[in-house]
MARKOL-300435 format. One record per residue (C-alpha): residue in three letters; x, y, z. Coordinates in steps of 0.5 Angstrom, whole numbers, padded with zeros to 4 digits, always signed. Example, Ala and Ser with C-alpha at 12.3 -4.5 7.8 and 13.67 -1.06 7.14 Angstrom:
<zazas>
ala+0025-0009+0016;ser+0027-0002+0014;
</zazas>
This chain:
<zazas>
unk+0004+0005+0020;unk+0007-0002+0021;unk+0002-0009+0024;unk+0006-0014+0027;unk+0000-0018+0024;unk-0003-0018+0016;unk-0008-0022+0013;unk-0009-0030+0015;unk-0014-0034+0012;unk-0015-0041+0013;unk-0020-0045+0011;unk-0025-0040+0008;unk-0031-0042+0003;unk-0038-0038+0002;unk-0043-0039-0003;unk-0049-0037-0007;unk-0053-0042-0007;unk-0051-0047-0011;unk-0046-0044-0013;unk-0039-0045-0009;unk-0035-0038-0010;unk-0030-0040-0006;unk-0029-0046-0003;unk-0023-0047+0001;unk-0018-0041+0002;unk-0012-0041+0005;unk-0007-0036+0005;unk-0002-0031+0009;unk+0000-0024+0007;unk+0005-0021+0011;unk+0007-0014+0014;unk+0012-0010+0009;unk+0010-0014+0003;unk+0006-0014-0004;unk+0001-0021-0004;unk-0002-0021-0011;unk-0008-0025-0012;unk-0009-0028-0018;unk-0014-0032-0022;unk-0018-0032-0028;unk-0025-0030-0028;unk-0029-0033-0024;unk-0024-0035-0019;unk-0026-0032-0012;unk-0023-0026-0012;unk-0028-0020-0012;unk-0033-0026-0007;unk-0026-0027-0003;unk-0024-0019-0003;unk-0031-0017+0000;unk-0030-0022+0006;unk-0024-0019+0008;unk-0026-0012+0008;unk-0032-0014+0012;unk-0038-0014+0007;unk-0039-0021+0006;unk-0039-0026+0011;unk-0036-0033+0010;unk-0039-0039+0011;unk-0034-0043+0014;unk-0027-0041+0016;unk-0023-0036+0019;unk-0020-0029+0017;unk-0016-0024+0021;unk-0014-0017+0019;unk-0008-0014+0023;unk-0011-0019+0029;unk-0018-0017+0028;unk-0024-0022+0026;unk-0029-0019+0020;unk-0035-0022+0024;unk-0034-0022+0031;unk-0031-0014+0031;unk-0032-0011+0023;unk-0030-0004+0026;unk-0024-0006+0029;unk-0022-0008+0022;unk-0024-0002+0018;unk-0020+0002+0023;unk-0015-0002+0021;unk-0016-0004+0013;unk-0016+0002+0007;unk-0020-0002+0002;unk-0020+0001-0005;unk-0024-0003-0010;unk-0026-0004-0017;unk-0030+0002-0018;unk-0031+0006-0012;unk-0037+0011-0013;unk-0036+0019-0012;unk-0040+0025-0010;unk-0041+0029-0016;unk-0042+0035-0014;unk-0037+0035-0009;unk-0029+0037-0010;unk-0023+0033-0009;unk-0021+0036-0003;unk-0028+0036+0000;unk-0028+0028-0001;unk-0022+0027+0002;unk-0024+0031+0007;unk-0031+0029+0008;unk-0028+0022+0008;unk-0023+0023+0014;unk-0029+0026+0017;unk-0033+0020+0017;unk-0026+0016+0020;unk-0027+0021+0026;unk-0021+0025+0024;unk-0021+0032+0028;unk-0024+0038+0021;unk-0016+0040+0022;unk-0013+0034+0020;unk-0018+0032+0016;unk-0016+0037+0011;unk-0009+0037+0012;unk-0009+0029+0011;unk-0013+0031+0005;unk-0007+0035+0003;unk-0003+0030+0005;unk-0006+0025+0000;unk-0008+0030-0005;unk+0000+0031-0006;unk+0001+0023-0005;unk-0003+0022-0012;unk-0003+0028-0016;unk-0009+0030-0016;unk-0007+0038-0014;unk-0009+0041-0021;unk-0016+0037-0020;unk-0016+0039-0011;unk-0022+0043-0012;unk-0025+0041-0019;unk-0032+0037-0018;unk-0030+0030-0017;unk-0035+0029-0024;unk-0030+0032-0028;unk-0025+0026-0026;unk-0023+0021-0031;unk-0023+0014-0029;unk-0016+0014-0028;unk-0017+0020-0024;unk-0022+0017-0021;unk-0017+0011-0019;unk-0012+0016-0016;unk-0018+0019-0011;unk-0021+0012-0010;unk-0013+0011-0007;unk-0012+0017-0003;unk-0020+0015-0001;unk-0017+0009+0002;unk-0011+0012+0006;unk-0015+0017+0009;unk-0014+0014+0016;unk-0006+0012+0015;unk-0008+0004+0015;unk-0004-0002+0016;unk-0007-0007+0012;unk-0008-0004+0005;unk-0014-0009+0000;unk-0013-0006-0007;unk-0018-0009-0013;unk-0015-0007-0020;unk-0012-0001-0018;unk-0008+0000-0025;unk-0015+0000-0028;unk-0015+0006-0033;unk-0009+0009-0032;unk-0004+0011-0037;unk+0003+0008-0037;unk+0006+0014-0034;unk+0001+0013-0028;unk+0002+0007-0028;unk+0009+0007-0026;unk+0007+0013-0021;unk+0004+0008-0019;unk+0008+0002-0018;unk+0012+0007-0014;unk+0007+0008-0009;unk+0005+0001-0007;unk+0012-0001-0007;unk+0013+0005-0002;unk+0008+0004+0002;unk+0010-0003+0003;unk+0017+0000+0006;unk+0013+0003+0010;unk+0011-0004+0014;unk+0004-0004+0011;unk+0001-0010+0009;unk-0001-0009+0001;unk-0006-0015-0003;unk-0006-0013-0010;unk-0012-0016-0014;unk-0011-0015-0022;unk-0011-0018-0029;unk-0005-0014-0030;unk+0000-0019-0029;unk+0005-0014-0032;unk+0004-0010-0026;unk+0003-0015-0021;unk+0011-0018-0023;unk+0013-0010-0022;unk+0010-0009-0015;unk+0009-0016-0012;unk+0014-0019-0007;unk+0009-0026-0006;unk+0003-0029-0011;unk-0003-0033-0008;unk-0006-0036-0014;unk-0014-0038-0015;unk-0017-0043-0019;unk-0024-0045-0018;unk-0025-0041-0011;unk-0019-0045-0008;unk-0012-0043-0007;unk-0006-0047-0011;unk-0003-0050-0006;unk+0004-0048-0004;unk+0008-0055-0007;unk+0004-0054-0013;unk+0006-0047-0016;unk+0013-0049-0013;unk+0013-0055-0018;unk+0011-0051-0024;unk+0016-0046-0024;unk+0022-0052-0023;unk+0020-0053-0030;unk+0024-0050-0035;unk+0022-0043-0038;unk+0023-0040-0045;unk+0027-0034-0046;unk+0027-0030-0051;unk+0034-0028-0055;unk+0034-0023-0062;unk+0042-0022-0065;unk+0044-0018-0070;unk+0044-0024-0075;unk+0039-0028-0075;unk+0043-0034-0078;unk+0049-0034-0073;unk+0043-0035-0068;unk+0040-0041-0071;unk+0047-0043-0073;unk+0050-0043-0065;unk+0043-0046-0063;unk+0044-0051-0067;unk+0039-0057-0065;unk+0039-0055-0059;unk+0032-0058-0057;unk+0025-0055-0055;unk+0027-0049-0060;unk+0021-0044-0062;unk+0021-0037-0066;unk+0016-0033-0067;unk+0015-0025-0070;unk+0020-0023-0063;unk+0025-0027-0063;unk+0028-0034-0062;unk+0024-0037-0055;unk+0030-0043-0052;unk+0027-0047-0046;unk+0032-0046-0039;unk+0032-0050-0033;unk+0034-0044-0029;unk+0038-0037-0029;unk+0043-0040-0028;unk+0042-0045-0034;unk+0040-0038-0037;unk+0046-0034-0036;unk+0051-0040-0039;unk+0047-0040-0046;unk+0048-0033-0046;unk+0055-0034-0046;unk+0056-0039-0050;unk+0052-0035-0055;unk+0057-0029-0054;unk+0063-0034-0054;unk+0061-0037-0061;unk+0061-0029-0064;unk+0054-0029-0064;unk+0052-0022-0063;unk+0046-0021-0057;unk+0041-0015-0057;unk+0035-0018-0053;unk+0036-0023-0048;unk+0030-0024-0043;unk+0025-0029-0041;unk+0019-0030-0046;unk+0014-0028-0040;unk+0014-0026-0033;unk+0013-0030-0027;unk+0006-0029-0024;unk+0003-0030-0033;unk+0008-0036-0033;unk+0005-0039-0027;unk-0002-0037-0028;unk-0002-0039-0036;unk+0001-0047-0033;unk-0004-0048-0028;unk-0010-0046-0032;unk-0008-0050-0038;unk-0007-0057-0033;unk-0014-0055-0030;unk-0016-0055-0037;unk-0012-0062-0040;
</zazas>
């Protein structure tokens, strides 16, 4: 399912008493791309996340999801929003099919396409081995698949996922990745909450960044990643490396490999060939961290300075 319009939110605060859980929220996640949301905890996320899917009600600002409004039509929302939170309950002595059927039901699907979108999600995530297993049964990353499929059952434009990575092998996570980047294909507007941030560089086309309850302005991570990046290099001999590095400034090693600060890509692709160039022979050659991790670790330390 494609919407012409994702999530907006502009301006967006709540508290809890004295407590500012979010103070100024602002941010666009747009149709046929992955937004992660990141932040440390604490951020805002979890408070953020409920707003957005209509179970919290903000104090001030505005939120629409695929052009509707949470307070003002919270119905015409989840009508068009699959939520998928941390931990989703489950009826125990209920199976997998019987959940996902129950829960389509529940999204007034007629009972035959309920049980046919059950088997559609049950294949989507596979969960067939467990199809008719009581849901009691499941692991927690089983449960996470359900809780997926849960949150597809009435085919959404606007998908809110909240650690969905949690308790899943690397294989399933993988499986994962490939999902979501489909989905988003697909013409669907994807928000991916996770400390993952491995995870979140694999899938996520945007990143929206939280700190303090408050987005990171736009020129503000724009300005962290125009900073020059450590790249991690290893060679087969470790002398012919230091040697063709030389005094080369802001040289780090650790038990990796030798980190080399960068300004750019392209900046990165001249030091590797200069290295292959003076005989040294490369056997890894990448930046040291991720994007997402690279930024998240800048802006919380300036917070802290």
């Amino acid at each position: 399912m494609q919407t012409d319009e994702g999530i907006v939110v502009d301006g967006v605060r709540r508290s809890f008493g004295p407590v500012h859980a979010v103070a100024d929220a602002s941010f666009t996640a747009r149709p046929g791309r992955v937004t992660a949301l990141i932040g440390p905890n604490g951020a805002g996320k979890t408070t953020l996340m409920l707003m957005l899917a209509t179970l919290l009600a903000p104090d001030a600002g505005t939120i629409r999801i695929a052009g509707a409004d949470p307070l003002v039509d919270p119905a015409a929302v989840r009508a068009r929003m699959g939520w998928m939170p941390d931990v989703l309950g489950s009826w125990a002595a209920l199976t997998t099919r019987a959940t996902l059927e129950l829960t389509g039901r529940l999204y007034r699907l007629p009972k035959p396409r309920a049980a046919a979108r059950a088997q559609e999600l049950i294949e989507l995530v596979g969960l067939q081995p467990l199809a008719d297993q009581p849901t009691r049964v499941l692991s927690r990353g089983q449960k996470q698949r359900l809780s997926l499929a849960r949150a597809l059952v009435h085919d959404p434009g606007v998908l809110l996922l909240d650690e969905p990575a949690s308790g899943l092998d690397p294989a399933a996570r993988v499986e994962l990745r490939v999902l979501v980047r489909r989905l988003a294909g697909e013409g669907r507007t994807l928000l991916v909450s996770s400390h993952v941030l491995a995870d979140l560089e694999e899938m996520a086309d945007d990143a929206v960044y939280l700190q303090s309850g408050a987005t990171v302005a736009a020129e503000r991570v724009a300005a962290v990643r125009e900073r020059a990046r450590l790249w991690r290099v290893r060679a087969t001999d470790d002398a012919a490396l230091e040697a063709a590095l030389g005094s080369r400034p802001g040289v780090q090693r650790d038990h990796l490999g030798v980190l080399v600060p960068v300004l750019d890509e392209h900046a990165a692709a001249d030091l590797l060939a200069d290295l292959v160039g003076r005989g040294v022979r490369i056997t890894a050659f990448a930046p040291a961290a991720g994007e997402f991790e690279r930024t998240f670790l800048t802006l919380t330390e300036e917070q802290h300075a």
